[in-house]
C-alpha positions as CSV (number, residue, x, y, z in Angstrom):
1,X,75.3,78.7,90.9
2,X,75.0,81.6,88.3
3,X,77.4,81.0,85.8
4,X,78.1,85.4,86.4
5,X,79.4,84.6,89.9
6,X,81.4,81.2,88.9
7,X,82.9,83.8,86.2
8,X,83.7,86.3,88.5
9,X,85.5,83.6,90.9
10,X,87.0,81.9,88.0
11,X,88.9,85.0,86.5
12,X,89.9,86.9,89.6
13,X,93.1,86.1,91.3
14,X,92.4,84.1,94.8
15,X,94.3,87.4,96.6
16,X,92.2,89.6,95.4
17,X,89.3,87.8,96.5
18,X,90.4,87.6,99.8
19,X,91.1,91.5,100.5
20,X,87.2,92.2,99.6
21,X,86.1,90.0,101.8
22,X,88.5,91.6,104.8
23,X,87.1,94.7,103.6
24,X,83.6,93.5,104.1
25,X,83.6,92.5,107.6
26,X,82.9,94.5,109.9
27,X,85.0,93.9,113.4
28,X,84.0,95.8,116.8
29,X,87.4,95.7,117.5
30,X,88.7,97.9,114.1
31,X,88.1,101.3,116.0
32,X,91.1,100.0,118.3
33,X,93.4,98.9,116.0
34,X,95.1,101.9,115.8
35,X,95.8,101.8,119.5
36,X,96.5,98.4,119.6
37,X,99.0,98.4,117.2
38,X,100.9,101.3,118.5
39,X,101.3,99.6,121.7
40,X,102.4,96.5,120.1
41,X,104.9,98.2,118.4
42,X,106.1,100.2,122.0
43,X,106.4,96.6,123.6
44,X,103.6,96.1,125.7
45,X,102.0,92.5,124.6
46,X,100.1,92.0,127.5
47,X,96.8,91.2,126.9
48,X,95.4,92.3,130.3
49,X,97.4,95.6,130.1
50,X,96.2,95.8,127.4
């Protein structure tokens, strides 16, 4: 390993590291979140209804 990246993973906190690599995924299913979450939140946990 390049001792830049074992620098970079030694010096930033383990949360932070975590959040860029959610932020750098790309999931099909993100344009529905929205959606999803709303009807979560009205009650409806029904996967099929869904």
């Amino acid at each position: 390993m390049d001792r830049k990246t074992v620098r970079r993973y030694r010096d930033t906190s383990f949360d932070v590291l975590l959040a860029s690599a959610r932020d750098r995924r790309n999931v099909p299913l993100d344009r529905f979140k929205p959606y999803l979450q709303a009807e979560f939140a009205a009650g409806n946990t029904v996967a099929t209804e869904l």
